[in-house]
N, C-alpha and C positions, 0 to 999 in steps of 0.2 A: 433702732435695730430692726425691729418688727414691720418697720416700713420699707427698708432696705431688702428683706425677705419678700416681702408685698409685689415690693417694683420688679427684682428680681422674675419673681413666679410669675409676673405678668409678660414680662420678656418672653420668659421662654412656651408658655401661652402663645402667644401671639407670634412666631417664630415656628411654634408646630403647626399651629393654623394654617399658615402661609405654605409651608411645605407640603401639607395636606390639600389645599388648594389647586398647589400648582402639579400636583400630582394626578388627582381629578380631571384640571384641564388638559393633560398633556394625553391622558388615557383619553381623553371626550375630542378630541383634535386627532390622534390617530388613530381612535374609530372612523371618523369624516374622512382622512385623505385618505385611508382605507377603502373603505366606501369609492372615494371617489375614483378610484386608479384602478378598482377592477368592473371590469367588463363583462357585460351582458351574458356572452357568448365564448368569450377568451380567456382563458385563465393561465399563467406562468404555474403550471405542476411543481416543476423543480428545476434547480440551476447548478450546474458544476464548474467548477471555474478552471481554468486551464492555465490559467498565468495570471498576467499585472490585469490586462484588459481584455482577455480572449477567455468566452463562457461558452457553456453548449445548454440549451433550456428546451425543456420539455413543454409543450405548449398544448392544452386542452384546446379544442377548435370546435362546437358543440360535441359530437361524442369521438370527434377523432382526434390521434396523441399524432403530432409532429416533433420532428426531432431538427431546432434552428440553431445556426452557431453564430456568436456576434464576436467581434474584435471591433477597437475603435469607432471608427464611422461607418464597418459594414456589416451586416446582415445578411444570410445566407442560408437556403432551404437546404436541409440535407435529407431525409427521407420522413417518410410515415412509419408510424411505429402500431404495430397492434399488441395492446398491456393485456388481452383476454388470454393469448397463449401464455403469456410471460406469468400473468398470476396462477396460471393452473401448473404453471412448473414451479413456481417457485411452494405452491401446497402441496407438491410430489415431492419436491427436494425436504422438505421439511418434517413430513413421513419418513421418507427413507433418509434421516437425518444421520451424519457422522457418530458413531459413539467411538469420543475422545478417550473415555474413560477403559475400554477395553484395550484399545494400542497402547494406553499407556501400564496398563498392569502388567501388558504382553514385554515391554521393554522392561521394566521393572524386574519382570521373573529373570529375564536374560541377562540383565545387569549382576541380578546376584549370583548367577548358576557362573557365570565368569571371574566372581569373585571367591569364590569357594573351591574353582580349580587352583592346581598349583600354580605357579606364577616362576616358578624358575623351569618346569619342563616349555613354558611360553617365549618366554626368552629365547632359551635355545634354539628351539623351531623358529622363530622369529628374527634370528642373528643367522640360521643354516639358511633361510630362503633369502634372506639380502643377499647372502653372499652370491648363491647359486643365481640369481638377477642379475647381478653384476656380472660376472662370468658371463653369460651369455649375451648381456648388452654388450661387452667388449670384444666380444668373439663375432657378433651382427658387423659392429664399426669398423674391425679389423676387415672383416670378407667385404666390407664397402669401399672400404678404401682401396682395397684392392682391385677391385672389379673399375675403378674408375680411375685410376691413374698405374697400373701395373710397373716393376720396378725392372728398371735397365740397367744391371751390374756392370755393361762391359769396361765403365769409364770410370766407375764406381760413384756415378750422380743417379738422382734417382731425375725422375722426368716428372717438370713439375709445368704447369699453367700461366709460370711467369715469364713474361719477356724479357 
């Protein structure tokens, strides 16, 4: 029994080793192609994808930001970017940051000051102006129809568009 524990513990010993190993080398290999894949002078900033195969990548060029778009087999310059303006708006925008929390207390207050009116004098007002909309939409339709096909009693057909 106590050697069946032994073997056991050994196993799994040797089993974390190995996983620790290969965990080691896989971080110590992609520090190297790491290494190896960036460039001097060139640096991939960032990349947005646009589909399956179509990206747009922001490309450091010593101190200049280009902005290329690739799909499949082709590659394509689409302009220069300057990130000097774009960081000093975005430390402006962030000063003069949205506060969420005031639009929302303002609805808030509105929410309730709505619920604390009556609710049947709403109604009503709200059932009188449908109506009076309707009424008027029909009374628009009516003077359109008429203004574009006028009615000819003599025969008593009205004159219509069909052949």
């Amino acid at each position: 029994m106590l050697e069946f524990l032994f073997e056991m513990f050994t196993v799994i010993l040797v089993l974390g080793a190995v996983i620790f190993l290969s965990y080691i080398v896989t971080r110590y290999i992609g520090e190297k192609a790491k290494n190896a894949m960036k460039g001097r002078y060139i640096s991939i900033v960032e990349t947005l994808s646009l589909g399956v195969d179509k990206r747009i990548h922001l490309v450091k060029v010593g101190e200049q930001y280009i902005l290329i778009a690739s799909s499949g087999k082709n590659i394509q310059f689409l302009t220069k970017v300057d990130l000097d303006n774009i960081e000093n708006q975005e430390t402006e925008e962030a000063s003069n940051a949205f506060n969420f929390r005031s639009v929302l207390e303002k609805y808030a207050q509105n929410l309730m000051a709505k619920k604390n009116q009556p609710q049947e004098k709403e109604a009503h007002t709200e059932n009188t102006q449908d109506k009076n909309v309707f009424k008027s939409n029909l009374a628009r339709i009516k003077a359109l129809t008429d203004k574009i096909a006028p009615k000819d009693n003599s025969d008593g057909d009205e004159k219509t568009n069909e052949k």
